[in-house]
PAKOLGU-957348 format. One record per atom (N, C-alpha, C): atom name; x, y, z. Coordinates in steps of 0.2 Angstrom, whole numbers, always signed. Layout:
BEGIN
atom  east  north  up
CA  X  Y  Z
...
//
This chain:
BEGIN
atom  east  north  up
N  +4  -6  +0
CA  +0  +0  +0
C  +4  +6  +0
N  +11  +5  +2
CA  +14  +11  +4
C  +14  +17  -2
N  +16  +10  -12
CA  +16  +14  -19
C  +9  +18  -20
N  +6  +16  -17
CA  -2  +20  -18
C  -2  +26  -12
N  +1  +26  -8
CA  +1  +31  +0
C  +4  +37  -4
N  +11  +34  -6
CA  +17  +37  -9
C  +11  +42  -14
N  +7  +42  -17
CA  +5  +48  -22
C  +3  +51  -20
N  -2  +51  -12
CA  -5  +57  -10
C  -2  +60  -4
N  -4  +67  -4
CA  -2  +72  +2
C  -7  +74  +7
N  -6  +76  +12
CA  -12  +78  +17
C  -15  +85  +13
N  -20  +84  +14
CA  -23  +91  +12
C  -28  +90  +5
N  -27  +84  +1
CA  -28  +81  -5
C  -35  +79  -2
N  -40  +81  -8
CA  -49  +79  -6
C  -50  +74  -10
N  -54  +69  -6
CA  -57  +62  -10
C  -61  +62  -9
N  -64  +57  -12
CA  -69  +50  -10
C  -71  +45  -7
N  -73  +42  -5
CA  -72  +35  -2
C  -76  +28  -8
N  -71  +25  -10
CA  -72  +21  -16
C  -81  +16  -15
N  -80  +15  -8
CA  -87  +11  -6
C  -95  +14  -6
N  -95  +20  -3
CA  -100  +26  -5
C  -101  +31  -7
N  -96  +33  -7
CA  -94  +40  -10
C  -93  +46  -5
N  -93  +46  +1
CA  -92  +50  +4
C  -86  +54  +5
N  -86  +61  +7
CA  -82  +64  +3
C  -78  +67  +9
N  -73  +70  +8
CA  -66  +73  +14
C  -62  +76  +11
N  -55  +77  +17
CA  -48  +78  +16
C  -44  +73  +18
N  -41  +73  +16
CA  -33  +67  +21
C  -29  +72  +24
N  -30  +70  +31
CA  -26  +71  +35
C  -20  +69  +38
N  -21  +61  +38
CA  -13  +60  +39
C  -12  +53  +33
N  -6  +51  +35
CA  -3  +46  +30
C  +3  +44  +32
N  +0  +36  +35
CA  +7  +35  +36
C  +7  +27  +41
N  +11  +24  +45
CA  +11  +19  +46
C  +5  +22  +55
N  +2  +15  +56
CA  -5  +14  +64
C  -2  +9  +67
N  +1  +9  +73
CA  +5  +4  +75
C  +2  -2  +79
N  -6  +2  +80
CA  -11  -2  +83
C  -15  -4  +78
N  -12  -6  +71
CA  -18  -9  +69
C  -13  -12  +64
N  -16  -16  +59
CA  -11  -21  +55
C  -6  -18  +54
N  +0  -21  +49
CA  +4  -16  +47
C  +2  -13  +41
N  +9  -9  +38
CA  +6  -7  +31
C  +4  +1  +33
N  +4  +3  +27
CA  -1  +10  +28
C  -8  +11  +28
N  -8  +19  +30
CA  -15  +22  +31
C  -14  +27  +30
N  -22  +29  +26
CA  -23  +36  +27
C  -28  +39  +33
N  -26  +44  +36
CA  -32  +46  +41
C  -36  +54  +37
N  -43  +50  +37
CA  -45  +54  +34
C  -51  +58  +39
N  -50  +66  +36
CA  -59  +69  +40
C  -62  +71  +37
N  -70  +66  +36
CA  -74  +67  +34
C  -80  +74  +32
N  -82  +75  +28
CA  -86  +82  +27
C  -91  +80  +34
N  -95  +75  +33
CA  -103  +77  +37
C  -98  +69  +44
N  -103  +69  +48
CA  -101  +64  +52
C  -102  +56  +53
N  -99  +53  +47
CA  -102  +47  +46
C  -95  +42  +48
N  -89  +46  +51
CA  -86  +42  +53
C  -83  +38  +61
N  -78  +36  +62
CA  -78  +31  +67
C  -74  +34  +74
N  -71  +40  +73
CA  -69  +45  +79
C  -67  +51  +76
N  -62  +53  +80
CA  -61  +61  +82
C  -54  +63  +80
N  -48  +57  +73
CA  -43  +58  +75
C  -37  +53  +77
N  -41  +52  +85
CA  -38  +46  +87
C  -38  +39  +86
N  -34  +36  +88
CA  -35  +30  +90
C  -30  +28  +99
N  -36  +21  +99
CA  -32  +21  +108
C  -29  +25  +113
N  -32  +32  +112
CA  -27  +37  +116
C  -22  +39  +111
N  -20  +39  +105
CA  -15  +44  +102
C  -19  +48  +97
N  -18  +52  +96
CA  -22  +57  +91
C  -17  +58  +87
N  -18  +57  +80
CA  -14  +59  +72
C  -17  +63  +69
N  -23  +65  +71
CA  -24  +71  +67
C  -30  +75  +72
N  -31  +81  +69
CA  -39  +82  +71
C  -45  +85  +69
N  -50  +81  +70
CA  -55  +83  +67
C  -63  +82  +73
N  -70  +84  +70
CA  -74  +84  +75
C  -75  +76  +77
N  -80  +75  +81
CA  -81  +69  +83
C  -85  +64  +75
N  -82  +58  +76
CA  -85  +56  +71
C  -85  +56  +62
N  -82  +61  +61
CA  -77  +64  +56
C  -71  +61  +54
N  -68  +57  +58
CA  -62  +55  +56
C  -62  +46  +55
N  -57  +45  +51
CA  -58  +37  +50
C  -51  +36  +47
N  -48  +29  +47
CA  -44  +25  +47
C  -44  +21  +41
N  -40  +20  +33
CA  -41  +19  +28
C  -36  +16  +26
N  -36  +12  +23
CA  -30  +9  +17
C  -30  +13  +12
N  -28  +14  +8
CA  -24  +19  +5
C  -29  +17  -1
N  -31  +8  -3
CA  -35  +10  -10
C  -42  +11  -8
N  -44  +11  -3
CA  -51  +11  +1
C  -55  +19  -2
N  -49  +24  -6
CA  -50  +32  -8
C  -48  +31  -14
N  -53  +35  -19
CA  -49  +40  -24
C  -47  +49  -23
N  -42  +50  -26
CA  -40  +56  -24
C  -44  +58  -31
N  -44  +65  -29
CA  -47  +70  -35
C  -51  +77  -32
N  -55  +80  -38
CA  -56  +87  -37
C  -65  +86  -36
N  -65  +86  -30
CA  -72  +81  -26
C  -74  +87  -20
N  -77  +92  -22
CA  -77  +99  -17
C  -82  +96  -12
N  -83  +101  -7
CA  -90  +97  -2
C  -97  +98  -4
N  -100  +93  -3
CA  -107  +95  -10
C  -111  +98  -6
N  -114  +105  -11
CA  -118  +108  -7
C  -127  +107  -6
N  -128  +103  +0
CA  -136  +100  +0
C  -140  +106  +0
N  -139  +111  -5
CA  -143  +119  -7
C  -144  +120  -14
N  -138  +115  -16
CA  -136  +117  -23
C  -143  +114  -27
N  -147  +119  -32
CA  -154  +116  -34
C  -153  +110  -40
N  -146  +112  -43
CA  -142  +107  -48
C  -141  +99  -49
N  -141  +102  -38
CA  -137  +94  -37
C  -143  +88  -38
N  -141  +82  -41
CA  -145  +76  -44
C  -144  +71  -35
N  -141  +75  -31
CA  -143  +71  -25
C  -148  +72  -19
N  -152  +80  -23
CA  -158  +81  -19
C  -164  +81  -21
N  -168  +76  -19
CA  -174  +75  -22
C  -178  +80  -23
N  -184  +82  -27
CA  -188  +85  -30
C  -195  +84  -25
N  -198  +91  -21
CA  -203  +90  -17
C  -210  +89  -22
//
């Protein structure tokens, strides 16, 4: 995972390849508490994540509660994916009253 780590930088906006939900990455890099290998830590736009940042007591990055998650590097696509605006009357993800 590290060839796939190696392309992106923090600060870099994705997706998440399983639903599409969308963020920043915030960190990158080896979790000593969880398999080996890399990770990306990412914070999520809305709150559909699995904490705060942390894991176990050490914090790698920060964000709100919920917000934050723990990712394999191909579990993302990296790209030009802004925060979607649930206002926007364009957008094809707000149903029609």
């Amino acid at each position: 995972m590290k060839d796939i780590a190696d392309k992106y930088k923090v600060g870099d906006r994705f997706k998440l390849v399983t639903d599409g939900h969308r963020g920043t990455i915030s960190y990158i890099g080896r979790i000593p508490d969880l398999n080996e290998g890399f990770y990306v830590g990412v914070t999520l736009d809305e709150p559909f994540g699995l904490n705060n940042g942390s894991l176990k007591g050490v914090k790698y990055f920060v964000c709100g509660d919920k917000h934050g998650m723990f990712l394999r590097p191909d579990k993302i696509v990296v790209g030009d994916f802004p925060e979607k605006d649930i206002f926007d009357e364009d957008s094809d993800e707000v149903d029609e009253i």
